[in-house]
C-alpha positions in Angstrom: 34.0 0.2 -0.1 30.6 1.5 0.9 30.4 3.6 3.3 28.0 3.1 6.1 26.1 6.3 6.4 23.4 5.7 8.9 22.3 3.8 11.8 19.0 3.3 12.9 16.2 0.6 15.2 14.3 0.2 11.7 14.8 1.3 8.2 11.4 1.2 6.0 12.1 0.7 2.1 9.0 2.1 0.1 6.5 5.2 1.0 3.2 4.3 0.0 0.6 3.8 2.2 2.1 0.8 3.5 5.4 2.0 3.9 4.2 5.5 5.8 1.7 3.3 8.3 5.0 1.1 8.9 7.3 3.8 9.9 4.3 5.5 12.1 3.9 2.8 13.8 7.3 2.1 14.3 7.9 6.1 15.7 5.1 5.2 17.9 6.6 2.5 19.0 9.8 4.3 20.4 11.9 3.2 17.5 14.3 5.7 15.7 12.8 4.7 12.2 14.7 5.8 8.6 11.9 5.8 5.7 13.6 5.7 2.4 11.1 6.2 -0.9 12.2 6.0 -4.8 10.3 8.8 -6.0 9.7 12.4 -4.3 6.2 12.1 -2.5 4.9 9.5 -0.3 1.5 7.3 -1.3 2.9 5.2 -3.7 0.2 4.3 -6.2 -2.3 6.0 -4.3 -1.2 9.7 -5.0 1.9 9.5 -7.8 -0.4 6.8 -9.5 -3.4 8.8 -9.3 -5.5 6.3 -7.8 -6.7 8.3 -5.3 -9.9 5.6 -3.6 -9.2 4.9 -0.2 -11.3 1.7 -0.7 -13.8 0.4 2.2 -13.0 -0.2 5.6 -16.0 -1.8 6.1 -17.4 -5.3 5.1 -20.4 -3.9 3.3 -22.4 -5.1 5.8 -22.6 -2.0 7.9 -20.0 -3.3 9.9 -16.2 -1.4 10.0 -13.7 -3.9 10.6 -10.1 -1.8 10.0 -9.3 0.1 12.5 -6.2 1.5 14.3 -3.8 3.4 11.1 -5.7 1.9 8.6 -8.7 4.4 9.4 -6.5 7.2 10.8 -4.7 7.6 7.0 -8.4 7.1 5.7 -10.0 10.2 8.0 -6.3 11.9 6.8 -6.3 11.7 3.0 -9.6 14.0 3.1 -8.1 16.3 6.0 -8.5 19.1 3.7 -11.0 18.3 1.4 -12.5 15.5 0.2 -13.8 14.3 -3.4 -16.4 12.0 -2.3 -16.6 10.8 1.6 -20.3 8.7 2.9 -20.9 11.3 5.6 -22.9 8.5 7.6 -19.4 7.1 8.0 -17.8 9.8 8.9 -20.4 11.1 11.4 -19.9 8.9 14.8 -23.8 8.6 15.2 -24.6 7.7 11.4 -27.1 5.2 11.2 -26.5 1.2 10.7 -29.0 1.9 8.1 -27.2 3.7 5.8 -24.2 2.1 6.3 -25.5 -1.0 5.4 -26.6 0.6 1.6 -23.0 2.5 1.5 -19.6 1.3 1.7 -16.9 2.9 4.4 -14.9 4.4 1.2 -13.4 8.5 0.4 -11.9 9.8 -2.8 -9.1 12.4 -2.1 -6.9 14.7 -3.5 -3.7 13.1 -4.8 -1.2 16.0 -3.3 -2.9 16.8 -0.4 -3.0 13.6 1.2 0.6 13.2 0.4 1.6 16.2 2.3 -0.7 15.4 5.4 0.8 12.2 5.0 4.2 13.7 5.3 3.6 16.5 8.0 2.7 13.2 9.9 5.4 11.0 9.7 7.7 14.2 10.5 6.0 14.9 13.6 6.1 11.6 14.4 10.2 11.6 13.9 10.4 9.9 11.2 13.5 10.7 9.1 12.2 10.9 5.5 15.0 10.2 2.7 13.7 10.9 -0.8 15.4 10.0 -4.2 16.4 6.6 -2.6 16.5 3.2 -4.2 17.7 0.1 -2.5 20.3 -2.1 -5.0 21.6 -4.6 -2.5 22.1 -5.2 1.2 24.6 -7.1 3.2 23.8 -9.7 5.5 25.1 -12.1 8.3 24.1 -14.7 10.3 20.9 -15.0 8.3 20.0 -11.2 9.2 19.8 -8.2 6.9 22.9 -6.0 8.7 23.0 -2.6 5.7 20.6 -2.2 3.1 22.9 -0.1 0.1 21.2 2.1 -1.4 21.7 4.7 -4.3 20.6 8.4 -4.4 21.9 11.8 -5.5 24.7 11.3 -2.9 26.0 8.2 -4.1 26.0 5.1 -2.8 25.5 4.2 0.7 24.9 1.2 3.3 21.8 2.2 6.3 22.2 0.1 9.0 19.5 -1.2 11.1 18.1 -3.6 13.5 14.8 -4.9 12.0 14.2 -3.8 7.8 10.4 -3.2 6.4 9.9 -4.1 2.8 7.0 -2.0 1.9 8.6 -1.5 -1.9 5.2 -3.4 -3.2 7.6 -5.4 -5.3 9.4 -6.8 -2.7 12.8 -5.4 -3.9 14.3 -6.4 -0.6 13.5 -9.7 0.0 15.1 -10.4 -3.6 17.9 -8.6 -2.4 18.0 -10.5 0.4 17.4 -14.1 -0.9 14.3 -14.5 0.7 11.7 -16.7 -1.4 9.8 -14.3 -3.9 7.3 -14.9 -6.6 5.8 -13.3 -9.6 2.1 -12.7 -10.0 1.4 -14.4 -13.5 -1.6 -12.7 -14.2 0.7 -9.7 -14.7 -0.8 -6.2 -15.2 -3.0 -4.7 -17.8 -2.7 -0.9 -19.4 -3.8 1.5 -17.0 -3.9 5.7 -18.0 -5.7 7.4 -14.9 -5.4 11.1 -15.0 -6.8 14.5 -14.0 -8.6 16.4 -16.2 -9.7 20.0 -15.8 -12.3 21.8 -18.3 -15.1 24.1 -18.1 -16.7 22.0 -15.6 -14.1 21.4 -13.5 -11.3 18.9 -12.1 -12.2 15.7 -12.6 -10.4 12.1 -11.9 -10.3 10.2 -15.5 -9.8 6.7 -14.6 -9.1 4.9 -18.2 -8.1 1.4 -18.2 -8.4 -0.8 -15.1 -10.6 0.4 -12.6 -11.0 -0.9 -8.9 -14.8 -0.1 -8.2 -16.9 -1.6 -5.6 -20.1 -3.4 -6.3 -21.6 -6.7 -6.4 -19.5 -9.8 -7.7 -20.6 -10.0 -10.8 -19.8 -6.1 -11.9 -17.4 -5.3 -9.1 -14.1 -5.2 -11.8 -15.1 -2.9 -14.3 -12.3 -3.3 -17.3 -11.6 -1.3 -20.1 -9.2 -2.6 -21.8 -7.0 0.3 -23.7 -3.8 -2.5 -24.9 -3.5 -6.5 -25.2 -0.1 -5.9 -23.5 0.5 -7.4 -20.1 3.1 -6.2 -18.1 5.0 -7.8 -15.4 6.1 -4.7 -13.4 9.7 -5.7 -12.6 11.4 -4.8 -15.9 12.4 -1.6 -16.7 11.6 -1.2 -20.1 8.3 -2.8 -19.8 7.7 -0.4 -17.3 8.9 2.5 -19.5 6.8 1.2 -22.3 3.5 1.3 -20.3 3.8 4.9 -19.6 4.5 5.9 -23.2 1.2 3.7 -24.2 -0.4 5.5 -21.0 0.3 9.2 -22.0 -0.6 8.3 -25.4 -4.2 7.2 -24.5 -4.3 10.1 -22.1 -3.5 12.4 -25.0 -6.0 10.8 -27.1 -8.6 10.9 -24.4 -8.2 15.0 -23.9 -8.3 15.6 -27.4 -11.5 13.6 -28.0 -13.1 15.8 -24.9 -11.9 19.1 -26.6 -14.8 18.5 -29.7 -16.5 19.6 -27.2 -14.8 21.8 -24.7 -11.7 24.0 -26.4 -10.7 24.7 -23.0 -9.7 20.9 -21.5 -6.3 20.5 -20.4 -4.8 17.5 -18.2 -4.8 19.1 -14.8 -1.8 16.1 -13.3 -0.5 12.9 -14.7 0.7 9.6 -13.3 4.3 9.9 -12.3 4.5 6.2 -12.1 3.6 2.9 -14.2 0.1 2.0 -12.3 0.4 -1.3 -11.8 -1.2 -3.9 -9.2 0.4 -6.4 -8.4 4.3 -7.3 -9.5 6.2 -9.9 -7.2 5.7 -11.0 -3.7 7.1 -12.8 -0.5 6.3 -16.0 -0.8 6.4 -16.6 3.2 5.4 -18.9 6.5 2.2 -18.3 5.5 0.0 -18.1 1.9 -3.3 -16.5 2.3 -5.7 -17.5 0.1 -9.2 -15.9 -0.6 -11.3 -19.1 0.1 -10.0 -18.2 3.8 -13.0 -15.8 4.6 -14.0 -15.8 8.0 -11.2 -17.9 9.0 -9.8 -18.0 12.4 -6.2 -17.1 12.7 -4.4 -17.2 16.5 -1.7 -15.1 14.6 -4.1 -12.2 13.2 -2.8 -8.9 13.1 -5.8 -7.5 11.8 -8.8 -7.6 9.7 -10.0 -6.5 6.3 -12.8 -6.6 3.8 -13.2 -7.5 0.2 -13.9 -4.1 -1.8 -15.3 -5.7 -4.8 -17.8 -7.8 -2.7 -20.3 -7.7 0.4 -19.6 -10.1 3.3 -16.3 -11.0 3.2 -14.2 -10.7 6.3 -10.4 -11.8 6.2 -8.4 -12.0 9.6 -4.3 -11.3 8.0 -2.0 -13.7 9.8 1.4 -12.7 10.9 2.8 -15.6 8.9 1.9 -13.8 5.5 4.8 -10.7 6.4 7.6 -12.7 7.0 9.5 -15.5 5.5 11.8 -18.4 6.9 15.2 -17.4 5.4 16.0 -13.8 6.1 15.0 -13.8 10.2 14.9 -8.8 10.4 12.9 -8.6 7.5 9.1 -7.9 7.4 7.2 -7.1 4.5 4.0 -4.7 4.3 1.3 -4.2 1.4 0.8 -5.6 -1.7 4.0 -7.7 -1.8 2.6 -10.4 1.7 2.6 -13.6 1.1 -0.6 -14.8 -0.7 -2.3 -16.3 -3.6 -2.7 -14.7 -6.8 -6.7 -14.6 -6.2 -6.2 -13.1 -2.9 -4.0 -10.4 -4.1 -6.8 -8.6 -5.2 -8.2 -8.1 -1.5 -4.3 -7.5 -0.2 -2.7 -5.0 -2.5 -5.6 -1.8 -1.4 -4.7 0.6 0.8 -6.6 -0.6 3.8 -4.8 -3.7 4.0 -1.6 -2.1 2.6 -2.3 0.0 6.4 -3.2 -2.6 8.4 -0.1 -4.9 7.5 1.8 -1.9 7.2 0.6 -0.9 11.0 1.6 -4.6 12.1 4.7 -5.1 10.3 6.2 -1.3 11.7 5.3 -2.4 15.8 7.0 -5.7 14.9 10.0 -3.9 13.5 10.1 -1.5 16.6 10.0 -4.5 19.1 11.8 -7.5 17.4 14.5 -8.6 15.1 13.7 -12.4 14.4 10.5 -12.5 13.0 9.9 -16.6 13.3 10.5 -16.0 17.3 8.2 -13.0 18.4 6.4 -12.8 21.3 3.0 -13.2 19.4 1.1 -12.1 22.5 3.0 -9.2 22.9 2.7 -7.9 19.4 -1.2 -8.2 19.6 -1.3 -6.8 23.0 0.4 -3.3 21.1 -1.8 -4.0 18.6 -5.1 -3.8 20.4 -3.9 -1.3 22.2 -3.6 1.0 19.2 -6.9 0.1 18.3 -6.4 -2.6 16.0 -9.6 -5.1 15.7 -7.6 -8.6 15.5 -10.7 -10.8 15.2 -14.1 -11.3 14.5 -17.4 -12.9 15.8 -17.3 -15.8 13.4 
């Protein structure tokens, strides 16, 4: 039998950026909040992947539109030193001028962030438990009642009140029963990595690259493999490191014809992948839904690859029908393959994250919350629900 080892208001599965902005908000919030992450650093993609963009928070119009967490781990990840910030951003009295010509974006350091990230979340309460992966949960009366998980101690069942899926490949809602879906378009060969020669330290983003711009040369591809890979099998996943260490290998011994000295300064930790499987909930975004009205926002966001876009999140995208205490943040919502691309960055991976931890904190039935109540908190933490459309 498993033994029940913990007991706690919410239990957060996953520590990248939307998993850390659930479990602040829910400390905030006054829950007592258990954030369990697979690996042994928190940021997900966006420090053991080594895709260190914190992308816009703006709508490329000079006009910031996340708010609340979302630009609080933004401001964070360059606490102590930035690689590339737009200091008319960052300067309360820059001018609409230069906003309007530069996006609301920062490059960070990879480590850095992730321990400001932690020191946060600890002096916020937040229990962190490393090492952790979730393989199964019990349930009961159409609630989630222990999420089991597997560690150096064993196994062991959490108990909880309200769960946050913030895995990015919705792990628990498969667990759980909840309706899921692959994204077809699967992922291509990425092989980002630091590089340090006589230069410097410098990010070396081979393969995919998320880069803003204009539509028609705002997804820069290289394409380094014909393979696809669908993120949920292991040895797929295994198989896309090897292929990325062997390009990153290639790439550093192609730079030292030219500079003995070059030596990767860090390497991904983790397959970098996009976008693997998702809720398929109450509600499926889709990106022709720009500058749509939702009653049920919990926030707004931006398209990074494009100027103009405004997309209000509703509350129906982080929760499905079956399974009542769960709530999923980040790239695994419920929406359309197209609209993926504008969900699974780290500003909207915040702001659901920020939205799905205060729901956690105040509610365990997710198709009965007092909507009103939820975006009272919200706006209070200085969430922007909606705009002048």
């Amino acid at each position: 039998m498993t033994p029940v080892v913990g007991n706690y208001d919410v239990m957060v599965v996953g520590g990248g950026f939307a998993g850390v902005a659930a479990a602040l908000a829910a400390a905030r919030s006054g829950a007592r909040v258990l954030l369990t992450e697979r690996e042994y650093m928190l940021g997900g993609l966006g420090t053991l992947g080594l895709i260190t963009i914190y992308l816009p928070l703006c709508d490329g119009c000079g006009n910031q539109i996340v708010h609340g967490i979302g630009e609080e781990l933004s401001r964070l990840s360059i606490k102590y030193g930035a690689e590339a910030a737009p200091q008319c951003w960052l300067d309360e009295n820059g001018s609409i001028e230069e906003r309007r010509k530069t996006r609301f974006e920062v490059r960070y350091n990879p480590h850095l962030c992730a321990i400001a990230m932690e020191q946060l979340l600890v002096d916020a309460g937040v229990e962190i438990l490393y090492g952790t992966v979730a393989c199964g949960v019990s349930m009961a009366d159409g609630k989630i009642t222990h999420v089991i998980v597997e560690n150096k101690s064993g196994r062991g069942a959490y108990a909880a009140r309200s769960f946050v899926d913030a895995t990015g490949d919705a792990d628990v809602c498969k667990l759980s029963g909840e309706k899921t879906a692959l994204f077809e378009s699967g992922n291509i060969l990425a092989s980002w990595y630091y590089c340090a020669s006589k230069s410097g330290v410098e990010l070396r983003p081979l393969g995919a690259i998320d880069s803003t711009g204009e539509a028609e040369n705002a997804h820069a591809v290289e394409r380094l493999s014909d393979r696809i890979f669908s993120g949920v099998d292991a040895k797929e996943n295994s198989e896309m490191i090897l292929l990325a260490h062997a390009n990153i290998l290639r790439d550093v011994l192609e730079k030292r014809k030219s500079d003995s000295g070059v030596v990767p300064a860090t390497l991904p930790t983790i397959p970098q992948l996009r976008t693997t499987r998702r809720l398929v909930g109450c509600y499926v975004q889709d990106i022709a839904e720009d500058h749509k009205h939702f009653d049920d926002s919990i926030g707004m966001v931006g398209d990074w690859r494009r100027r103009g876009p405004v997309f209000e999140i509703p509350f129906g995208t982080l929760h499905g029908a079956k399974v009542r205490n769960l709530i999923t943040a980040g790239r695994c919502i419920s929406v359309t393959e197209p609209m993926a691309e504008v969900t699974r960055v780290i500003p909207t991976c915040a702001v659901t994250g920020q939205a799905a931890g205060v729901a956690a904190a105040v509610c365990d039935d997710f198709c009965d919350i007092d909507m009103d109540d939820l975006q009272r908190r919200l706006t209070d933490a200085g969430v922007v629900l909606h705009g002048q459309f």
